[in-house]
C-alpha positions in Angstrom: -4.2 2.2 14.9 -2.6 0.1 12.1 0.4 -2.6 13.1 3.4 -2.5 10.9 1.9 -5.7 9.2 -1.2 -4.5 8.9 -0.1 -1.0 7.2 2.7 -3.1 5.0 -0.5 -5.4 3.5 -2.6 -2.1 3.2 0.5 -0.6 0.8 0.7 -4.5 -0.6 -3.0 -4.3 -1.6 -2.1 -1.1 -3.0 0.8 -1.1 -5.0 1.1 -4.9 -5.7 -2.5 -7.5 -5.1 -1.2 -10.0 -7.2 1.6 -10.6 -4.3 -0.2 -10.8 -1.4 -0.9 -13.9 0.5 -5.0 -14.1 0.9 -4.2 -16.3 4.0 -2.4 -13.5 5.8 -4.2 -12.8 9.2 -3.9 -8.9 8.8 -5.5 -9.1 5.7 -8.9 -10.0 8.2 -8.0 -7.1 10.3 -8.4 -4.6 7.3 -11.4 -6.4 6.4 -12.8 -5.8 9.9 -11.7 -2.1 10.1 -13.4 -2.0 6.1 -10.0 -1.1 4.7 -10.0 -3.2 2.1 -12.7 -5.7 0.0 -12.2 -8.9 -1.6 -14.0 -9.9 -4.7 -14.2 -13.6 -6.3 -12.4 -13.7 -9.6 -13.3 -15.6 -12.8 -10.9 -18.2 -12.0 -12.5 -19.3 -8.3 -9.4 -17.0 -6.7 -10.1 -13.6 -4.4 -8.6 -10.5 -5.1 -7.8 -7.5 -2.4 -9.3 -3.8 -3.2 -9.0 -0.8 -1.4 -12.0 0.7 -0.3 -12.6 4.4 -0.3 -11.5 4.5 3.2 -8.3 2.6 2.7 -7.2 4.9 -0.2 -8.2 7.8 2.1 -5.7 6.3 5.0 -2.9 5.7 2.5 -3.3 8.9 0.6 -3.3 11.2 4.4 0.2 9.2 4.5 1.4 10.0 1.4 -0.5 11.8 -1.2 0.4 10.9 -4.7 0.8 14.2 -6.3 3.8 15.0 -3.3 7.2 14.5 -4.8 9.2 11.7 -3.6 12.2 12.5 -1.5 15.4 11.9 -4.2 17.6 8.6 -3.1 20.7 10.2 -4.2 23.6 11.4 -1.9 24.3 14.7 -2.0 27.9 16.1 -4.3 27.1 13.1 -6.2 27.0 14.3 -9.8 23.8 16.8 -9.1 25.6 19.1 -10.7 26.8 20.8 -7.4 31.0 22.6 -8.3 33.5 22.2 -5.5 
């Protein structure tokens, strides 16, 4: 099982690699459970991938083709008469 951190830098390696901090300790734990990869870029750096299984985790979460629950409150201008 996955601790809040852990699952917050799988979703970070996911949506957004640029951002994450290659020093972050749960970063080695997703290495460990083979979550994610790093690869050396051109520039010296490492960048974060997800492996197949880390893609697999995310997408049993959420799936990408399941529509997003909608952010606005209902009776506010959907369209709904009173």
């Amino acid at each position: 099982m996955l601790s809040p951190h852990e699952f917050a830098t799988l979703m970070l390696v996911r949506q957004a690699p640029d951002q994450l901090d290659m020093n972050r300790a749960e970063l080695d734990a997703l290495l460990e459970r083979q979550l994610v990869t790093l690869e050396q870029c051109a520039a010296g750096g490492r960048r974060a991938y997800l492996t197949d299984e880390g893609r697999t985790f995310l997408d049993v979460l959420h799936p990408s083709g399941t529509p997003r629950r909608s952010t606005r409150m209902p009776g506010s201008g959907s369209g709904e008469s009173t």
